[in-house]
N, C-alpha and C positions, 0 to 999 in steps of 0.2 A: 519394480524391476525384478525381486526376486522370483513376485507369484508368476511372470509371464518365462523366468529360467526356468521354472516347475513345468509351469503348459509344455514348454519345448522338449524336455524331457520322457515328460508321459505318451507326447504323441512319437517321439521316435521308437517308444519303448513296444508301442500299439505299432506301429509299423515292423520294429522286428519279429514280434509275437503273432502275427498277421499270418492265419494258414499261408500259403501261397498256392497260387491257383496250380490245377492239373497243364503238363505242356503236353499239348496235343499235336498232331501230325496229321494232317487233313492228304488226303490217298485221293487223286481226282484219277480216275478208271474209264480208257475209251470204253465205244460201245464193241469191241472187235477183238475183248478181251474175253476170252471164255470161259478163264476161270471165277470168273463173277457172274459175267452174262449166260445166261439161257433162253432163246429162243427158238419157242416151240411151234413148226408148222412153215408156212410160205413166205417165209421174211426175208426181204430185199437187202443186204447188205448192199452198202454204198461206199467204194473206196476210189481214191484219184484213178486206181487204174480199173475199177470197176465200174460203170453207168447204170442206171436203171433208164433203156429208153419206154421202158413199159409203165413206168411207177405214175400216177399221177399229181403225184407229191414231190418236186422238183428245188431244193432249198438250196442257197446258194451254197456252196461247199468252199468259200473265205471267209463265212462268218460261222460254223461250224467247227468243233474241237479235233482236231488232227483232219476235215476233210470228210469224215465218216459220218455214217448213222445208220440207222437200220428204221425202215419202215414195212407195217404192215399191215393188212386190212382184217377185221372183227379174227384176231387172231391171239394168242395167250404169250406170257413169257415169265422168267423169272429172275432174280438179283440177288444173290448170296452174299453175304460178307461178315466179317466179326470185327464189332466196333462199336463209339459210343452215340453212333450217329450217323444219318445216314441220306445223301439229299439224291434225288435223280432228275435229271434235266433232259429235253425231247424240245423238239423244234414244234409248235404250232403252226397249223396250216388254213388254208381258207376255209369257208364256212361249209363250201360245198363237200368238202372232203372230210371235214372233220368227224375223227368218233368219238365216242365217250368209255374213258378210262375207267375202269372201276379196281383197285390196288387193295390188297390183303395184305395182313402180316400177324405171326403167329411170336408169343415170347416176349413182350406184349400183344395183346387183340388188338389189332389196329386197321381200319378200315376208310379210308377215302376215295373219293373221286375227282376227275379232271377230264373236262371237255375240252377238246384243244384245238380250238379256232382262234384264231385271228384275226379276222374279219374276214377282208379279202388279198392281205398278204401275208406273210410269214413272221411268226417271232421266235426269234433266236434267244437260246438259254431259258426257257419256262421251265420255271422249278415245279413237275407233275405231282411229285410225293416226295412230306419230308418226314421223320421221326427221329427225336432226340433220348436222352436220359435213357439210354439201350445199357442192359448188362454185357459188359466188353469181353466176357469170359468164356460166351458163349456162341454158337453159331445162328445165324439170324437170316431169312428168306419173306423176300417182298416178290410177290403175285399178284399179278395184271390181267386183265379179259378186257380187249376191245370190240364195244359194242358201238352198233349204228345209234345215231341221232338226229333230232331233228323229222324223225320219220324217212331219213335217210335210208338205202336198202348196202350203206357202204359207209364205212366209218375207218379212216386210215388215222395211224400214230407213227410219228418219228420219236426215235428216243437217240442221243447222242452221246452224252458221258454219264456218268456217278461222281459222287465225293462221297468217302466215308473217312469221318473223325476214329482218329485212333491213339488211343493212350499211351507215352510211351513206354511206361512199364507192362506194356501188354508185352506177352512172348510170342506174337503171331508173327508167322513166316512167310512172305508172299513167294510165292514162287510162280514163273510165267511158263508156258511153252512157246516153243523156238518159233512157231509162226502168228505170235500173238502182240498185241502192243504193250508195254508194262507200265502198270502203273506210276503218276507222276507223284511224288512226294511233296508236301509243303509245310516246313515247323510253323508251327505259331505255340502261344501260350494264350487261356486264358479261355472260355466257355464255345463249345461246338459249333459252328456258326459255317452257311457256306462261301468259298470264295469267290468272288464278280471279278477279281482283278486277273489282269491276263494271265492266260494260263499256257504252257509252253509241256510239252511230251521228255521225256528221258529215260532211258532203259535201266534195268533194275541194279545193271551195276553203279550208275550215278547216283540214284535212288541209295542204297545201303551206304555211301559214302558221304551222300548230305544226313542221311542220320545221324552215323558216328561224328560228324561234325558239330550237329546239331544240339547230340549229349554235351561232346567236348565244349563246347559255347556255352550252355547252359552252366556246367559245374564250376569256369572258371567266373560265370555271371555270379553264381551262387555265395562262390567264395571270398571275391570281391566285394558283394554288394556285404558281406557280413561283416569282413575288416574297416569298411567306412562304416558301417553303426557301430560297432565297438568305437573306432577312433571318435567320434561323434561326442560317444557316451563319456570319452574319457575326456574331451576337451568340454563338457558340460562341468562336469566334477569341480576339472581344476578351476573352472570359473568359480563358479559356488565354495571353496575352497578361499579362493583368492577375494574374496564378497566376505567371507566370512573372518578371518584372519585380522584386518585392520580393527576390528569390534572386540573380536576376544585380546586382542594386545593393548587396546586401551582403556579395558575392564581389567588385567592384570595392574596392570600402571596405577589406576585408582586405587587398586584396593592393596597393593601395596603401599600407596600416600596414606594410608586409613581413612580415605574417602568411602560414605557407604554408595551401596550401587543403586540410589536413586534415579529419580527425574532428574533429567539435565536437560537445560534450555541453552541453545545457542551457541554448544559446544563450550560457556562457561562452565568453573568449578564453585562452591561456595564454600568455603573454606569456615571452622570456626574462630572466633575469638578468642584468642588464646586467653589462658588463665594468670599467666607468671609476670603477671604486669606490675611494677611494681607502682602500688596505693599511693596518692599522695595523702602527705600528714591532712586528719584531720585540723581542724582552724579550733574544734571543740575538745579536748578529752573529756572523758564521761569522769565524774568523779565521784569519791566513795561517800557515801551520806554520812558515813560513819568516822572517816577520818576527819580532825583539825585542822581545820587552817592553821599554818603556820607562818605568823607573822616574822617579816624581816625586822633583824633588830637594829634600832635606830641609837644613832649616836647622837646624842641630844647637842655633845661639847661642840659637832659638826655639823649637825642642824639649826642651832642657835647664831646667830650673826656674834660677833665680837662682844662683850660686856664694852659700853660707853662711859667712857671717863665721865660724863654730864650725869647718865643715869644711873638710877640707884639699882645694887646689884640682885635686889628680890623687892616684887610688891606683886600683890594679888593681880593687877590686870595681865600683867608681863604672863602670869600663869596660867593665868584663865586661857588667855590667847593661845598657846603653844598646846594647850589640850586640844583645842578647839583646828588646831590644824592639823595634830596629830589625829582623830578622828575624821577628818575630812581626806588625809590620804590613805588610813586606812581602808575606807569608803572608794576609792580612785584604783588602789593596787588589785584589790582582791574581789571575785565576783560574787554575787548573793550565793548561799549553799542552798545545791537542788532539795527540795523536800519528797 
């Protein structure tokens, strides 16, 4: 349990420590925007109030971004922006119509093409050219030439919007003129990537207020998300803490008893056998080789039975016998001397 509080720990600590990604601001730019757009030459702008009945390039204009687009035959154009990223989308068209793109870019070299057919009906949202990891500090221009293909003597291109990723510590200033569509703004966080999800128009004063929103959301994301890892960090502790506690107090408690801080099995103690026991008598004393026995003295007048009026009061057996029992209780009293 403890090594897995440890894991928990470390990986929260990798989660604070964790760069945290750039939040970006993805800018999706009609085609009818001209402080981005540049088209150079015969180019058919398409607006609800405007028809191309000459165009042979006819897309439907409900599945197109605000309605518009601009199409044009073996004809050039350009795309300006400062960002870190940059996608351009055009309608493809039937086979018979279609040309071949061929897109430049200078700050990085950057060179692609895109043939834009479709078979023999239209696709909507084809991503023509993209470039990523662009220095955002800088100003940046993609260049277009539609050429014929297929041995075609005619090669038309629809282009409809942009998206450019934009950092938001970047200090660029969009600004629109009064007969232009402005830019629609979209936060996200997290690497340059384009949007598929519907996409809706708003003018630039809604636009600067979804950003300041966007900050605001973000700092108090930031702030927030920092208070739950500290609090996190702090209820880790007290656990670890509170783990640790019951061990150190029953290590004090031991070693106050003068238990040493051994192995313990089973939560028992083993206590020693005390010393202050008091011995029972031995059954032997050890005695001195050198000391005498010291015979108890015998009262013969008290050991003797009564003198017998019958018997005579001294003869040799009488004598003999009372030696003969006085060395047999000698013999009875006292035990052989250790050698």
């Amino acid at each position: 349990m403890p090594h897995l509080t440890y894991a928990i720990l470390l990986l929260v600590l990798q989660l604070l420590l964790r760069p945290v990604d750039a939040a970006l601001s993805n800018l999706t730019i009609d085609d009818t925007n001209s402080i981005y757009w540049s088209f150079s030459g015969p180019w058919d702008p398409v607006t609800p109030t405007r028809a191309c009945a000459g165009c042979g390039s006819k897309p439907d204009p409900q599945q197109t971004f605000n309605s518009t687009w601009h199409v044009g035959t073996l004809i050039s154009g350009s795309f300006s922006f400062q960002g870190v990223a940059v996608y351009i989308y055009g309608i493809d068209v039937p086979a018979d119509q279609a040309g071949n793109i061929s897109f430049t870019m200078k700050n990085p070299s950057i060179s692609s093409f895109h043939y834009g057919s479709a078979g023999s009906g239209y696709g909507y949202n084809s991503l023509f050219f993209t470039a990523t990891n662009l220095d955002a500090s800088v100003q940046h221009t993609v260049n277009w030439v539609i050429g014929p293909s297929n041995g075609l003597r005619r090669g038309d291109a629809v282009f409809d919007y942009a998206q450019v990723s934009q950092d938001d510590s970047s200090s660029e200033i969009i600004t629109t003129s009064s007969g232009s569509q402005g830019p629609t703004v979209t936060s996200g966080t997290g690497s340059a990537s384009p949007l598929n999800s519907s996409i809706t128009s708003s003018n630039p004063a809604s636009s600067s207020h979804g950003n300041t929103a966007s900050h605001t959301g973000k700092i108090v994301g930031a702030v927030v998300g920092a208070i739950t890892g500290l609090a996190l960090i702090a209820v880790l502790v007290f656990i670890l803490i509170c783990r640790r506690r019951p061990s150190l107090i029953s290590m004090r408690r031991l070693e106050s008893e003068g238990v040493s801080d051994g192995p313990r099995r089973y939560g028992s103690i083993i206590r020693p056998f005390p010393l202050d026991v008091d011995a029972a008598p031995s059954p032997y004393q050890k005695l001195d080789p050198d000391s005498e026995p010291q015979l108890p003295t015998l009262d013969i007048n008290h050991a003797l039975p009564p003198p017998s009026s019958q018997a005579p009061a001294s003869s040799p057996v009488v004598t003999a016998e009372l030696e003969e029992r006085l060395r047999n209780l000698e013999r009875a009293t006292f035990p052989p001397a250790y050698s």
